[in-house]
Structure formats: structure tokens, C-alpha cells
N, C-alpha and C positions, 0 to 999 in steps of 0.2 A: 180165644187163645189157642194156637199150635202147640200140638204136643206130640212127640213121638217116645214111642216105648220100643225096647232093644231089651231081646230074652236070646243070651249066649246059652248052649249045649243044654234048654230047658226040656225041649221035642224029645220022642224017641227019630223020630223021622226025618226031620230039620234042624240043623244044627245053628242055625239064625234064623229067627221070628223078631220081624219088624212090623209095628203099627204103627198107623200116624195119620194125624189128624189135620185136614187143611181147612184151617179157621178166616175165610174168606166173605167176603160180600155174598149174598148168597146169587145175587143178579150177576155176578162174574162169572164168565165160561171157561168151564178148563176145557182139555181133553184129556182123555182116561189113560193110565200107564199101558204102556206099548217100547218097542224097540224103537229107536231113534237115531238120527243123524245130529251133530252137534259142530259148530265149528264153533274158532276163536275170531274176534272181530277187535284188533288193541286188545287191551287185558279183559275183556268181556267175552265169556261162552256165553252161546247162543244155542237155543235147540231147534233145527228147524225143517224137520217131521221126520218122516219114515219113509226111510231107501235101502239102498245098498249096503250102506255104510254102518251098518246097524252095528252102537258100539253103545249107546246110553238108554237103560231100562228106567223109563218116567213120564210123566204127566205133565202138561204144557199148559198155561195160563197162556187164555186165548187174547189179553187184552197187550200183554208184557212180552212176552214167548218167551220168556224163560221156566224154570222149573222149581218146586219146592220140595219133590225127592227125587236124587235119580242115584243108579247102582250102576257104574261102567266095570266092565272087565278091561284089565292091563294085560295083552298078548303076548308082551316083553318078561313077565313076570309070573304071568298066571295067576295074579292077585284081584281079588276085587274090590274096588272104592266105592265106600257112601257117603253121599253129600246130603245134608237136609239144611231149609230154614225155617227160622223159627221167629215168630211176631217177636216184636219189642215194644213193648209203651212204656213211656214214662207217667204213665197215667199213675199217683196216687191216691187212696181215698183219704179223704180228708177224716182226723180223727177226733174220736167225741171223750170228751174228760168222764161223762157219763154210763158210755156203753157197757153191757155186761162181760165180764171175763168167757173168754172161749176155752179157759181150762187153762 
């Protein structure tokens, strides 16, 4: 399971603390967060490596090429954007009449 954790004005030194967890095949290749190049392809962003252009801070899933977190700065605004994703299963366990109470 993906999980990311977000700690708003908890630092004295960082005023956001981001963790996150990429819950992946363990045989699939990323590559490691770095500055990036990204364009639009139809309504699909794509990341695709490191140049000039360096406008998206993330990590790159070597099978997809897209990303599961990235931090872009907006130049027009001065703001910054987080994107993350997060698994989905519809996986539920099946449940027992029997089982003991978890509290």
C-alpha cells in the first residue's frame, strides 16, 4: 500500500515535511527524485528526464515514465504544486462470523 505523510509548520527549519512511500513491484525500476523536464502529450503529462527545463522535482517509473510524486514550481505565481498517487484496490477480505474483536 502507498502512503504519504504531510507535517504543515511541524520543523523548526522546514516549514513542509513530506514522506512517501512507493509501494511497487519490487522488480520495477524507478529512478531517483532529481529535477525534471515534463511536457503535456493530449491531456497526459509525461516526464521525460533531466534538461534545461528543469521545472518538476520527482522520480520516474522506468516501465510507465510517469511519476508518483512530483513538486513543480509555478514562475507566474511563485507557488508551489504537489501531485501524489496513491494505489487503489478493491481488494476486500473476506469476513469471518467467528473472528476476535480488534477492540
Amino acid at each position: 500500500m502507498c502512503i504519504v505523510f504531510v507535517a504543515l509548520d511541524q520543523h523548526p527549519e522546514f516549514p513542509v515535511v513530506i514522506a512517501h512511500n512507493r509501494d511497487e513491484y519490487l522488480s520495477r525500476r524507478s529512478e531517483s527524485m532529481e529535477l525534471r523536464e515534463w511536457r503535456l502529450t493530449g491531456n497526459r503529462a509525461e516526464v521525460v528526464g533531466a534538461g534545461r527545463g528543469k521545472v518538476l522535482l520527482a522520480g520516474r517509473d522506468s516501465q510507465a515514465g510517469g511519476t508518483w510524486l512530483g513538486l513543480c514550481h509555478v514562475p507566474q505565481t511563485g507557488a508551489c504544486r504537489l501531485a501524489t498517487v496513491l494505489n487503489n484496490s478493491d481488494y476486500t477480505a473476506p469476513s469471518r462470523a467467528d473472528a476476535p474483536s480488534r477492540g
